[in-house]
C-alpha positions in Angstrom: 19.3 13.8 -18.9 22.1 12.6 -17.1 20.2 11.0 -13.3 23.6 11.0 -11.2 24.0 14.6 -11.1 22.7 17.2 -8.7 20.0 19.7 -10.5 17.2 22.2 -9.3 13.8 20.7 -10.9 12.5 23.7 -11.6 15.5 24.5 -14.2 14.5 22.0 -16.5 11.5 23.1 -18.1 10.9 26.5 -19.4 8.2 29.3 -19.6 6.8 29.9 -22.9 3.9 32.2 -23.7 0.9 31.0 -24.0 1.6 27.2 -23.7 1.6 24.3 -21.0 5.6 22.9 -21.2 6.1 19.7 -19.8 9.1 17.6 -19.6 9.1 13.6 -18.4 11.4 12.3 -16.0 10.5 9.4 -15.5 7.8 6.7 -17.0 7.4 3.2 -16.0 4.3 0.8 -15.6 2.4 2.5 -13.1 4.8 5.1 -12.3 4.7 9.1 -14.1 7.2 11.3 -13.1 7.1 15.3 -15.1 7.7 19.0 -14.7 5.3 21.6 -15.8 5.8 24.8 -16.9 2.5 26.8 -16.9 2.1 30.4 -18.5 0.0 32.7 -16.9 -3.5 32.1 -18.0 -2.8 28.8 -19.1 -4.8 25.8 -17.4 -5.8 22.0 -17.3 -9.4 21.6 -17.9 -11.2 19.1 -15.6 -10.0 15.8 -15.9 -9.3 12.2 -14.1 -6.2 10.0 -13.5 -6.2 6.3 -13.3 -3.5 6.6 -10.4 -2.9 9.3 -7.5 -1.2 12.2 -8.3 1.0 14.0 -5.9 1.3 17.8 -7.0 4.7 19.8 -5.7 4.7 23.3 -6.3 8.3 24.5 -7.1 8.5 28.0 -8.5 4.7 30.4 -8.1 1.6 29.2 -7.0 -1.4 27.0 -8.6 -5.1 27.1 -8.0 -6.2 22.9 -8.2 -10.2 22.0 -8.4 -10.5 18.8 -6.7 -14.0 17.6 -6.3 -15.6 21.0 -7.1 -13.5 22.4 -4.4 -10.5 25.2 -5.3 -7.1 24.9 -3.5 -4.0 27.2 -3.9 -1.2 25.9 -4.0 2.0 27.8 -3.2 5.7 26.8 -4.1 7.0 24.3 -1.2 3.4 22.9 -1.0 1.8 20.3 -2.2 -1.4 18.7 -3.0 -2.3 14.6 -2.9 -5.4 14.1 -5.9 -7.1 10.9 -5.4 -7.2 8.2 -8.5 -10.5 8.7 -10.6 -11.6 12.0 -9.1 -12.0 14.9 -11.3 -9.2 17.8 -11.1 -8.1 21.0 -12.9 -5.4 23.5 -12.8 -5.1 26.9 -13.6 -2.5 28.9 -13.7 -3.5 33.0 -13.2 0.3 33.9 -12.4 3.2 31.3 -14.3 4.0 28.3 -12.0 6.4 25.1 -12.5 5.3 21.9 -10.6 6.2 18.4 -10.6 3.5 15.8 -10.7 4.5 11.8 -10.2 1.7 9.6 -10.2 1.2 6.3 -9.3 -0.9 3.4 -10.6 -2.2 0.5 -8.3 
């Protein structure tokens, strides 16, 4: 991917049926930078990250667990999920997001 040219993020990854698409950006020590593409029905079970996770809905809406608690997340929103604290995502309508983390 060519970085000095202008591009909508939520071009560069694809729906496909049934599946979870995800395209990297940009990885570096302590630094994740990736698209999503979910399909409706598709999810992330619970899980943890070593670094925060910053969550920007660009195209749908998401529903994130954080904590035991359920947020939706609509496109233009976003959602900040603490390092080491479980999370999920589900996906009950298709939605593209970008997720850049960050390790201390």
């Amino acid at each position: 991917m060519d970085p000095a040219r202008v591009m909508t993020l939520a071009g560069l990854v694809d729906y496909q049926e049934g599946r979870v698409v995800s395209c990297t950006l940009a990885q570096q020590a302590g630094f994740n930078l990736t698209l999503f593409a979910f399909s409706k029905g598709e999810g992330l079970s619970t899980h943890q990250s070593s670094g925060d996770a910053l969550i920007q809905v660009l195209e749908g809406e998401g529903f994130f667990s954080v904590r035991g608690e359920l947020h939706r997340v609509r496109a233009g929103e976003s959602i900040l999920l603490p390092a080491r604290e479980p999370h999920a995502v589900d996906a009950p309508e298709a939605f593209k997001m970008l997720l850049t983390v960050v390790k201390g």
